[in-house]
Every structure is written in structure tokens, then in C-alpha cells.
C-alpha positions in Angstrom: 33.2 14.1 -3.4 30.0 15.6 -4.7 28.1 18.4 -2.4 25.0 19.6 -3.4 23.6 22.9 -2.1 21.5 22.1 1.6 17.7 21.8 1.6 15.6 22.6 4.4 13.6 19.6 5.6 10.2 21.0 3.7 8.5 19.9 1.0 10.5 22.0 -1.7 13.3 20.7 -0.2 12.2 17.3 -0.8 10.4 18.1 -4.1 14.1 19.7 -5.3 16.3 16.9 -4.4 13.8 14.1 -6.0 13.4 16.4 -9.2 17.8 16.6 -9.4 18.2 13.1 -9.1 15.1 12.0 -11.4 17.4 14.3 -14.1 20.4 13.2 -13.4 19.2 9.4 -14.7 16.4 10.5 -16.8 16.7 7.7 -18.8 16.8 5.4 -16.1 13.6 6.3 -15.1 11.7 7.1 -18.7 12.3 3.0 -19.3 10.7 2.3 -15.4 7.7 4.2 -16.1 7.4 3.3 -19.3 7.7 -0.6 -18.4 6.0 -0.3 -15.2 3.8 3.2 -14.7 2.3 3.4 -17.6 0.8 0.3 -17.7 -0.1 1.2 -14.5 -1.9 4.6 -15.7 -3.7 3.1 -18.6 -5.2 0.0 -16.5 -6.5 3.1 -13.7 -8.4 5.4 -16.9 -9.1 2.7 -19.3 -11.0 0.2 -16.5 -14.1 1.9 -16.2 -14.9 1.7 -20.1 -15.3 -1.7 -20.3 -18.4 -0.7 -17.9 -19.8 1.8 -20.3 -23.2 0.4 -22.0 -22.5 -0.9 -25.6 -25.3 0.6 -27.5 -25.4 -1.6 -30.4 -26.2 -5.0 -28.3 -29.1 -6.2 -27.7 -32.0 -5.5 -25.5 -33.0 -9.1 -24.8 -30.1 -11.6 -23.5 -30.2 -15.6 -22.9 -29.5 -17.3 -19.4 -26.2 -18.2 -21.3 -25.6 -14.1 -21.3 -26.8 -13.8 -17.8 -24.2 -16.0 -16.2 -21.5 -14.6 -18.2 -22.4 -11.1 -17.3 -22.6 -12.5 -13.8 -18.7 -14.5 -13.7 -17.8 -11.0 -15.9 -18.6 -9.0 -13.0 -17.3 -11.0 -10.0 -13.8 -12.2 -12.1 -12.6 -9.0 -13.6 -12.8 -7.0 -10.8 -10.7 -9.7 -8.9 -8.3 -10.0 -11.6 -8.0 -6.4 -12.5 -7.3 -5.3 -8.6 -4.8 -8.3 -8.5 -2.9 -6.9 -11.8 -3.1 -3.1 -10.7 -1.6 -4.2 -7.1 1.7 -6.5 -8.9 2.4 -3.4 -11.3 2.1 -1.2 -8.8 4.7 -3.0 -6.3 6.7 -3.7 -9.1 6.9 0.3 -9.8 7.7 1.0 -5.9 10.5 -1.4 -5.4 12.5 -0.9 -8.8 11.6 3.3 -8.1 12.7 3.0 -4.6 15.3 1.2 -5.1 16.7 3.7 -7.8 16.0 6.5 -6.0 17.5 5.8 -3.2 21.2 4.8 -4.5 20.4 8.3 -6.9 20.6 10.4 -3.5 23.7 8.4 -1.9 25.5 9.1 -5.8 26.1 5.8 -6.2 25.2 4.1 -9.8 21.4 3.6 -11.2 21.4 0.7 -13.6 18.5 -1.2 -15.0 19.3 -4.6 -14.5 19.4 -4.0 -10.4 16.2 -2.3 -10.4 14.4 -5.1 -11.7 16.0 -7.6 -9.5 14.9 -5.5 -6.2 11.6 -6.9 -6.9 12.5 -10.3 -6.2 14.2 -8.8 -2.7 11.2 -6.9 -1.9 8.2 -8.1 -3.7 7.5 -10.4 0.1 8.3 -7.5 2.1 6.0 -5.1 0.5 3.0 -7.4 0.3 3.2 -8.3 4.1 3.4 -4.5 4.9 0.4 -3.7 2.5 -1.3 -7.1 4.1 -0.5 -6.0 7.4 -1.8 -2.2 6.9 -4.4 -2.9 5.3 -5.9 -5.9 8.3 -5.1 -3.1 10.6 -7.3 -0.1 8.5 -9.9 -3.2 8.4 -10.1 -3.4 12.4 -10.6 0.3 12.4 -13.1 0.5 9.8 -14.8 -2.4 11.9 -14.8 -0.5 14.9 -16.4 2.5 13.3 -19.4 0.3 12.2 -19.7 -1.4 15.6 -19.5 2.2 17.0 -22.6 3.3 15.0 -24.3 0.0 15.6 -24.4 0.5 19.2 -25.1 4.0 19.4 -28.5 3.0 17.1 -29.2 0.1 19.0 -28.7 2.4 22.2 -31.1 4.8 20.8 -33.7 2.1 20.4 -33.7 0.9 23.9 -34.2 4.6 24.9 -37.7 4.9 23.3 -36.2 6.9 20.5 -37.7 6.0 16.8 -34.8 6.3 14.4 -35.8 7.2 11.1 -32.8 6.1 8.6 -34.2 8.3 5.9 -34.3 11.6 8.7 -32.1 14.2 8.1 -30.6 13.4 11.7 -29.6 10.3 10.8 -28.1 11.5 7.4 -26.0 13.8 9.8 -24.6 11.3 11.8 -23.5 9.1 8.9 -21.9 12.2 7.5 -20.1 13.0 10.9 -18.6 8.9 11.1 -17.4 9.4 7.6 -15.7 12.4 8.2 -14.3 11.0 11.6 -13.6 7.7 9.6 -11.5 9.9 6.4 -9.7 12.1 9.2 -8.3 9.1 10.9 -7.6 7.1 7.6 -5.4 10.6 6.4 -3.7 10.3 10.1 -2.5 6.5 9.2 -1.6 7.6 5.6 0.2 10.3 7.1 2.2 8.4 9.6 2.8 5.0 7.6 3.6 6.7 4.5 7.3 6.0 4.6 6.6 2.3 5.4 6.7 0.9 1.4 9.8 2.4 1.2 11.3 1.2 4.3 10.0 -2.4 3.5 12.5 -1.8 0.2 15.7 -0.2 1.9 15.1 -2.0 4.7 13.6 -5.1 4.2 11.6 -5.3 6.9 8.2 -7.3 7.0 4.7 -7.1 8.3 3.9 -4.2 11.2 7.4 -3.6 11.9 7.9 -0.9 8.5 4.6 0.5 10.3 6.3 0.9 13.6 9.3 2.5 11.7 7.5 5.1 9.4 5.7 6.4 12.2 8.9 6.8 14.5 10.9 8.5 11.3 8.1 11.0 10.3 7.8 12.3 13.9 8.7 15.8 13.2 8.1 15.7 9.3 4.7 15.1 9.3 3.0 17.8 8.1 5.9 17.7 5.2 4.4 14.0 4.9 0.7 15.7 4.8 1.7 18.0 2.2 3.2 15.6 -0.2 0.2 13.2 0.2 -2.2 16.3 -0.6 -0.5 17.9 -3.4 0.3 14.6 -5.3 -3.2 13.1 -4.1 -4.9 15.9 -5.2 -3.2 16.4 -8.5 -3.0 12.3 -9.1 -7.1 12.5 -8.4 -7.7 15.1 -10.8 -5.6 13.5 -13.8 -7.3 10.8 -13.2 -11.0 11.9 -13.2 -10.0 13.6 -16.5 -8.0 11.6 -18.3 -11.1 9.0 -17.9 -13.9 11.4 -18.6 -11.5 11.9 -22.0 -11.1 8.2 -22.4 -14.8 7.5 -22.0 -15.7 10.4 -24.9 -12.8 8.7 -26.5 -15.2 5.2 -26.0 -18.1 6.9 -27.7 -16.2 8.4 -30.8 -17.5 5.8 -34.0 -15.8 7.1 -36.7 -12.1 6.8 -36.3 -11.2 9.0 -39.5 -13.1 11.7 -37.9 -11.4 14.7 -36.5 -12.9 14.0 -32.8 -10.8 10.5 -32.6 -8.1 12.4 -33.2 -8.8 15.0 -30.6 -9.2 11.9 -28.1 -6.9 10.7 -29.3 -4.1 13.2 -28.1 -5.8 14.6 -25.3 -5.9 11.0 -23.3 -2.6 10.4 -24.5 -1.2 13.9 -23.1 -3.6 13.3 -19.6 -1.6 9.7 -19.1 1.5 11.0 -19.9 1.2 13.5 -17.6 -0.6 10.8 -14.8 2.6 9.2 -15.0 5.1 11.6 -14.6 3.2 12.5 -11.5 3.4 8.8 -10.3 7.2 9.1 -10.8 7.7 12.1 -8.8 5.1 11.1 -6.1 7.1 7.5 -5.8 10.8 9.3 -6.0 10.0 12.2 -3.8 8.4 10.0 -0.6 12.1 8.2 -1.2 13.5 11.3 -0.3 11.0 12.0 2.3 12.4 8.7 3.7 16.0 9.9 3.5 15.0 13.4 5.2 13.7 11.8 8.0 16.3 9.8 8.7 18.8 12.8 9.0 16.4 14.7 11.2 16.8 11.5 13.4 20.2 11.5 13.1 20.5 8.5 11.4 21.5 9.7 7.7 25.0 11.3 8.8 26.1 7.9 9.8 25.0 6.2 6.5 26.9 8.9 4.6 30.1 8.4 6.8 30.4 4.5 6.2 29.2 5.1 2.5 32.7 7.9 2.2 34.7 5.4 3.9 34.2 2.3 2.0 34.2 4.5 -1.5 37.3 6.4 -0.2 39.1 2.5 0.3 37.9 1.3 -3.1 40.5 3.4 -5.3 41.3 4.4 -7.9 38.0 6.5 -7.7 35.0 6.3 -10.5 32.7 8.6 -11.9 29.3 6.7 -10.7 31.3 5.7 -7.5 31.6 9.5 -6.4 29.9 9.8 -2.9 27.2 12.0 -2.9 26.4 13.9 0.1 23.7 16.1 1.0 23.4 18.5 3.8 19.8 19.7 5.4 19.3 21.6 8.1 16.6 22.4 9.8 13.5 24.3 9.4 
């Protein structure tokens, strides 16, 4: 039986124990990211090129132009957020799912990873429908809620000037209001992709569940959003400044194109390690709520006793158990 030494239920805890079992099936995961992450990475820095003006075209376009310009910018979009969306399920359900038997010790193999997205490509999409219709509602209400305080203002006798400084204010103080109680939602329902994996469960109810499981953990939850947000955001923003100077680089013999050239290579590479790390270690997140619940120990148990009847004993089949306590 495999011990490992006990983590607090922090975020270095959590960072630690996603970091070990990333290492221990490095491999593993270099051929997910590669197949699915990176993809993902170059579709995020490489999309807002194809926006960049081409300076060698024309000045004067036909009506033939026009409309395509027109179907260019409504279609690509659509089909781009569509792409970005199946990668990037694809990469939480074979991640997840690797993750997840990486903490219990059991074995990681490729071929299994791939077919979890068949298992939970339907239960991820309902929970992303399903969180997304219920951010919708709230964003709604916000607008309604300005709509009727200006309305209210009106009937008042009060002049509202939209280009006053006032109004500018007010705006400013919704969005805020707005961001605070999107981070709140993130914060809560940020174990729900990966309960929609383990668990297979659909719509609202992996809502329900990641908000019940990070009571207690949230500011753990809030950390590992912030740090990997932040960090994600900033690779991002460079990597497609890079890219975009990359865009503008005519010659490729020149020595610039080469400097692009490794520079956005090394700011993608990076972007997806992060992605790796950010997917594995909300896994663990997952895993460390469940034992401050209570509910891990129980898991471990049944997982000892059913390896502990399948003798003789493997290598991969060595239960793994981890012990937190605490902080």
C-alpha cells in the first residue's frame, strides 16, 4: 500500500499532490496536452490574427467582397467558439478522468482517457448549458435592474445625462457588482466539470454538488481560480501580442522571424503546461473536498478492499492513499 506524506487542505497542498501525480505519468499527460491542449492554446493566441488588417489588399472592394467579409464575420466566430468549446471538453474529461484514478493509484492509460469523452461529453455540455442559462438570468437581472432604476429616475424629474460622469459611475458600480457575483458562482461551481466526469451527473445537479463540496474550501477554490486565472490571462495577452508581431514579420529569413519564432513557441508551451496544471489541480481540489466532507475515507476503504481481494497484487494496482488533515 502506497502512503504519501499528508497535505493540509490549502492550495499547496493541492498544488503538491496535482504536481506528484502529473510526474508520476508524465508521459500520460505530455500526449493529452499535446493532442488536446495545445490545439487548444494555439486556437486562443492565433484567433485574433486573422483580424489584423492585411496591408497589401486593396483599398476598394466589390459587393462580392462585402458579403463575404460579412458571412466571414458572422461564421467564423460561430465556428471557432464551437471548435474551442469541443477541445476544450475533450481536454477536461480525458484530464479529469486521468487525474483522478492518478490520486486513487490506480493505472493511467491512454486508451481509457479517450473513451471518457464519450461517457462525459453529454454530461459536461448540460452542466456548461445549464450554468451558463443560469449566469444568463443573472446578467438579465442586472440589466433590468439598471433599466428601472433609469426609468425611475425619469419619472422623478431627473434629466439623465448618459455621457455625465454620474452615469459613467453607476455603470462602473453594476459592473463591478456584476464581476463580484460572477467570481462568487465561479468560485462555488468550480468543482462542477469535474463532478459531471467522476460523477456523471447532468444539468444543475453538478451545480448543486460543487457548491455543497467547496463549503469550507472556498477561499482554497478562490485562490486556485486567481493564481491560474491570472497567470493563464497574462500568457495569453503575451503570447498573442508575440504572435501578432510574429503576423507583421515579412521576411522569413530574417533574424526577427526567428525571434518570433521561439518566443510564441516558448509563451504556448508554457500556456499549456499552465492549462494542465489548472485542469489536474481543480481534480484534486475535487478530491480534497470530498475528504473534508467525509466522503473520500470511504472511497479509499472500498478501493483497499476490492484491490486487497484481487490478488496476487500489481504494481499499477497498488492502492494509493492519501491523508489530509485539516488546516
Amino acid at each position: 500500500m502506497a502512503m504519501t506524506p499528508a497535505h493540509t487542505l490549502n492550495l499547496c497542498g493541492v498544488l503538491s499532490e496535482s504536481k506528484r501525480i502529473v510526474n508520476a505519468h508524465s508521459r500520460h499527460f505530455l500526449a493529452l496536452s499535446v493532442l488536446f491542449l495545445l490545439p487548444l492554446s494555439c486556437s486562443i493566441v492565433f484567433y485574433p490574427t486573422l483580424y489584423l488588417p492585411n496591408p497589401r489588399a486593396d483599398v476598394v472592394s466589390s459587393d462580392g467582397d462585402y458579403t463575404f467579409k460579412s458571412l466571414e464575420t458572422l461564421i467564423f466566430p460561430l465556428i471557432y467558439t464551437l471548435v474551442v468549446y469541443l477541445i476544450s471538453l475533450c481536454a477536461l474529461a480525458t484530464i479529469t478522468h486521468s487525474t483522478y484514478h492518478g490520486f486513487y493509484g490506480r493505472p493511467v492509460k491512454f486508451v481509457p482517457a479517450l473513451k471518457s469523452i464519450i461517457i462525459s461529453f453529454l454530461p459536461l455540455v448540460s452542466t456548461v448549458i445549464a450554468a451558463k442559462f443560469f449566469l444568463f438570468l443573472i446578467s438579465l437581472s442586472f440589466l433590468m435592474f439598471a433599466f428601472v432604476i433609469v426609468k425611475l429616475a425619469q419619472n422623478l424629474g431627473f434629466i439623465v445625462d448618459y455621457n455625465s460622469s454620474n452615469f459613467l459611475w453607476f455603470c462602473i458600480f453594476l459592473g463591478v457588482a456584476l464581476g463580484l457575483v460572477m467570481l462568487y458562482f465561479q468560485v462555488i461551481w468550480g468543482l462542477a466539470p469535474v463532478i459531471a466526469v467522476t460523477e456523471s451527473k447532468w444539468g444543475f445537479e453538478p451545480l448543486w454538488r460543487s457548491s455543497y463540496l467547496v463549503n469550507g474550501m472556498r477561499s482554497v477554490s478562490l485562490s486556485l481560480f486567481l493564481v491560474f486565472g491570472i497567470l493563464i490571462g497574462f500568457l495569453v495577452w503575451m503570447a498573442t501580442k508575440s504572435v501578432m508581431d510574429f503576423a507583421i514579420v515579412e521576411d522569413w529569413k530574417s533574424w526577427d522571424f526567428v525571434l518570433q519564432t521561439i518566443i510564441s513557441s516558448g509563451f504556448l508551451t508554457v500556456l499549456t503546461v499552465l492549462l494542465l496544471h489548472y485542469t489536474a489541480a481543480n481534480t484534486v481540489l475535487y478530491m480534497y473536498c470530498k475528504a473534508l466532507h467525509g466522503e473520500l475515507a470511504i472511497e479509499i476503504a472500498e478501493e483497499f478492499a476490492r484491490e486487497y481481494l484481487s490478488l496476487p497484487f500489481d504494481d499499477e494496482k497498488i492502492p494509493h492513499i492519501v491523508t489530509v488533515i485539516s488546516a
